[in-house]
N, C-alpha and C positions, 0 to 999 in steps of 0.2 A: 094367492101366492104362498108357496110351504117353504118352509124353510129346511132345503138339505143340503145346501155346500156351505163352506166359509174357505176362502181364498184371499182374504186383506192379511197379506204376508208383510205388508211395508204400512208405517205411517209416516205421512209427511206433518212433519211440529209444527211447519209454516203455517199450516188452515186451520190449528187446534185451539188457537184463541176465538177465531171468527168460528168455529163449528160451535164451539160454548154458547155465542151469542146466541147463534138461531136456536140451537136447543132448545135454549132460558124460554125465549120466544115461544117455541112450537109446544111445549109443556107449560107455558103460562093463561095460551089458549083455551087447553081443554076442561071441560065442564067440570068431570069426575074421574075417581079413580081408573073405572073400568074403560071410559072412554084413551084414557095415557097411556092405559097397558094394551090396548088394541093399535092405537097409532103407533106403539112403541114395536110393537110385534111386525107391522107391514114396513117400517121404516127397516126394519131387520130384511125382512126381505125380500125391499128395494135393491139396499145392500149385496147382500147374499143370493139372491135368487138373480135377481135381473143385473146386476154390474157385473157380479163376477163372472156369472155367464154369455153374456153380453159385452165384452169388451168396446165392439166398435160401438155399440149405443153408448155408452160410459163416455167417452172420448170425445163422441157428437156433445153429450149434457156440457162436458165442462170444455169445449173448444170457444176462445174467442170470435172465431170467425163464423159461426153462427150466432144468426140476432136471436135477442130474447124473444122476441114475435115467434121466430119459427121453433124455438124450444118449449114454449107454450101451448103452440098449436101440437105437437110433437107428443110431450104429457097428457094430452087433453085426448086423443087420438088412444093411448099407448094406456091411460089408466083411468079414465074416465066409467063409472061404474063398477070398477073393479077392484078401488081402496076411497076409505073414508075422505069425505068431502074436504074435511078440513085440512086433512094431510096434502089432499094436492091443490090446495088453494094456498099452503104453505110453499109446495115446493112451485107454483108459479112464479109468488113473490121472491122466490128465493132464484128462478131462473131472472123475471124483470131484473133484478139486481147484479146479475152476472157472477153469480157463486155458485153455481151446482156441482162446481170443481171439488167444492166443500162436503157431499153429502156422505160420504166417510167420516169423515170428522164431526160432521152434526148427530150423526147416530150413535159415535161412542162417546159424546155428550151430553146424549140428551139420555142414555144408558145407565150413565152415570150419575147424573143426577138423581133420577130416578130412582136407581138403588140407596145413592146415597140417604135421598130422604125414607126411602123405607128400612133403612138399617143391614142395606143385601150389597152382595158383591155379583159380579157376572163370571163366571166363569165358563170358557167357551172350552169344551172337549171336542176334538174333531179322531176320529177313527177311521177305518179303509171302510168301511163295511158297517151298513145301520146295527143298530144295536137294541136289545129287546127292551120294553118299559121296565121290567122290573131291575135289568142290569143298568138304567140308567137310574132309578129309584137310590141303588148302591150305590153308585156314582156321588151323587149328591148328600147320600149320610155319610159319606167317606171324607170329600173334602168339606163337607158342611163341619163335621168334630175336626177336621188338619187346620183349616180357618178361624175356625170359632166366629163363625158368621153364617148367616142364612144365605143362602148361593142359586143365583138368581140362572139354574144351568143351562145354555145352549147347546145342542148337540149337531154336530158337521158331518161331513164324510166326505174324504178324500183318498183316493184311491193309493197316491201315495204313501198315506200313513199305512208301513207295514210292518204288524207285528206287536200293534202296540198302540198308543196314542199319543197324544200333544194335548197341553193342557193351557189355556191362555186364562192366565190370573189377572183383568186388569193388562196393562203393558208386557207381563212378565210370562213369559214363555217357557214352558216345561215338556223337554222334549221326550216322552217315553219310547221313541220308535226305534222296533229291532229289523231293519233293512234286511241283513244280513241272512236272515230267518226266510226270505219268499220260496225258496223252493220247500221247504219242508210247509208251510203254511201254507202251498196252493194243494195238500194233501188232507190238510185238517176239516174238518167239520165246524160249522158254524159255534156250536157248542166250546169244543177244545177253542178256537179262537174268542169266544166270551171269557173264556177264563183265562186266557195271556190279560188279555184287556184289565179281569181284575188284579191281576196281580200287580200290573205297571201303574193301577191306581193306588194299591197297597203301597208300592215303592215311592210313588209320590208322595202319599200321604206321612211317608216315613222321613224325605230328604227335602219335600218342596213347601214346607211351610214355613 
């Protein structure tokens, strides 16, 4: 599972104490560093990949009216060989228990801790359009010196974002997008469009710290 959208536009506060919990839990599990940041990576793109694009399955995880039985069978079915054992031996117990409602909030939990104990922040930049490794390289020494933090960067793509980007700090939202601009932008070249990108990271880097 790769990670190329991000569409969690809303959080609900209600599930961010109980997302904490499991977090604590699902990172108290794992053996080693590199084993955290691998579960930490699929659990992004449970997230990302499969909720946001998958709405009705989203719906089905966190609906009452399906039993835990058949959410399990469901998981088991749906990712069985295809993410780490313990991660869906997590998210069984966490269906048995009737919280999958939660797994938005268990991810920017368990994200954060994560960072926190390595001294990193996340920052999620989402753009219309993928973006080259090296301008993402930018990216990350740009708001890495705005922050004065090591920046733990995700990168989205949303077709909406036009003109520009969105920068998600933690909760805190920074909207670089120039809407305005799509017919001249449906003329530009990949290239000319990397560099609005860096400039609106420039402009962040100047008002969004």
């Amino acid at each position: 599972m790769a990670n190329t959208s991000y569409t969690e536009s809303s959080i609900d506060i209600s599930r961010e104490p109980l997302g904490a919990v499991y977090a604590k839990a699902l990172l108290g599990s794992v053996s080693d560093v590199a084993e955290g940041a691998a579960i930490l990576d699929q659990l992004d793109s449970l997230v990302f990949d499969v909720l946001a694009k998958l709405p009705k399955f989203e719906s089905v995880m966190a609906s009452p009216r399906i039993s835990p039985e058949e959410k399990i069978r469901i998981l088991e079915i749906a990712f069985a060989g295809k993410m780490s054992p313990l991660l869906l031996t997590f998210l069984k117990v966490v269906a048995q228990r009737g919280r999958l409602d939660c797994l938005r909030a268990i991810r920017r939990a368990a994200r954060h801790l994560a960072n926190e104990l390595l001294g990193r922040v996340e920052v999620v930049v989402t753009t219309a359009q993928p973006i080259a490794p090296s301008l993402s390289d930018q990216i990350t020494n740009v708001l890495g010196a705005s922050l004065k933090q090591e920046v733990d960067l995700k990168l989205r793509t949303d077709e909406e974002v036009v003109g520009g980007l969105m920068v998600r700090v933690g909760d805190t939202v920074y909207d670089g997008t120039v809407r305005n601009q799509l017919n001249r932008l449906r003329e530009e070249t990949f290239s000319q469009a990397a560099q609005e990108i860096q400039r609106a990271i420039e402009r962040f880097a100047e008002t969004g710290s």
